[in-house]
C-alpha positions in Angstrom: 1.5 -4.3 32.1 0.2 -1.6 35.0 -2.5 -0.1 33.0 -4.6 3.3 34.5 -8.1 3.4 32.8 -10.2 6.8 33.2 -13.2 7.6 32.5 -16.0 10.8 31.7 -20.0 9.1 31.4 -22.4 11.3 32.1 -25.0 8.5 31.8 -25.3 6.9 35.4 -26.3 3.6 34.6 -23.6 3.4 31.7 -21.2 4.8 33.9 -22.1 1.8 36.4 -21.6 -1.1 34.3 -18.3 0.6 32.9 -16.9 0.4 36.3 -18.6 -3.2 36.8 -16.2 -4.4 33.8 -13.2 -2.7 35.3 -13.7 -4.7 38.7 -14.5 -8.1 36.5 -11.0 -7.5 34.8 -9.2 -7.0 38.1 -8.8 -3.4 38.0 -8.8 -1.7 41.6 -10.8 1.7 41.9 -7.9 4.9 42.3 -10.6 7.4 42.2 -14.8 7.9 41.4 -13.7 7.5 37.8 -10.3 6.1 37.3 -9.0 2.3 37.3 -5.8 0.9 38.0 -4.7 -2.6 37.6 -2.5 -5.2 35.5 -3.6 -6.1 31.9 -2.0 -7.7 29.2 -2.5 -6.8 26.0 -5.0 -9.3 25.3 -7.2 -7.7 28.1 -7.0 -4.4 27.3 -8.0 -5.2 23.8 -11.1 -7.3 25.3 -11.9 -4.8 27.9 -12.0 -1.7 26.0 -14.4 -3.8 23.4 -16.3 -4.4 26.2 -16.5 -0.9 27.4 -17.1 0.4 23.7 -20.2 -2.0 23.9 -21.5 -0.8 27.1 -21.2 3.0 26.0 -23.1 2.2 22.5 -23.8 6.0 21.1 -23.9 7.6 24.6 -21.5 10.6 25.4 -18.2 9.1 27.2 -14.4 9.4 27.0 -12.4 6.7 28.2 -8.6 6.4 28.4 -7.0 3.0 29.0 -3.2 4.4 30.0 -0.3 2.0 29.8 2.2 2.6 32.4 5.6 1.7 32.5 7.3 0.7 36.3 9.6 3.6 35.9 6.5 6.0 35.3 4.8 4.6 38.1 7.7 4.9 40.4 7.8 8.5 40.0 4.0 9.1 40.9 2.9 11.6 43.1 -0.2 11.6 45.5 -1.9 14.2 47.6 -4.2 12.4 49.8 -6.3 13.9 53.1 -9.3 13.7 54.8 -12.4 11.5 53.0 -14.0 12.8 49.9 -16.6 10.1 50.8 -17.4 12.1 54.2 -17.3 15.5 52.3 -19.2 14.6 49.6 -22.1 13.6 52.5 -22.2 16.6 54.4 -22.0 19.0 51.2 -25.2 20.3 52.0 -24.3 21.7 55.6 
């Protein structure tokens, strides 16, 4: 099943290895903090153990978000320009 999994880590490093296990499961990056990919049920039982381990007693919310084809269907995206450029010439 299409699964979205998002994310809130302050910790940089926990954050990091968060998104590492995403990308070992298959999950493609949407955003900075959010996941997309296909899981089964197995996986997103053995994932979000995994991610549970990683985060330990630091501060985090994680959402792993089931989504049905018909739900998906009917998303809608705004996309422009490059955050990634933005984000480098903040400071101008």
């Amino acid at each position: 099943m299409r699964c979205l999994l998002l994310y809130d880590i302050p910790h940089d490093r926990t954050r990091t290895k968060v998104a590492d296990a995403c990308l070992d499961y298959g999950l493609a990056r949407l955003q900075w903090s959010a996941f997309v990919g296909e899981l089964s049920m197995t996986h997103q039982r053995e994932l979000l153990l995994r991610v549970r381990t990683i985060i330990g007693r630091r501060a985090a919310k994680v959402l792993l978000l089931p989504v049905n084809e018909t739900t998906w269907q009917h998303q809608h995206t705004i996309e422009q320009g490059d955050p990634d450029a933005e984000r480098d010439n903040s400071s101008d």
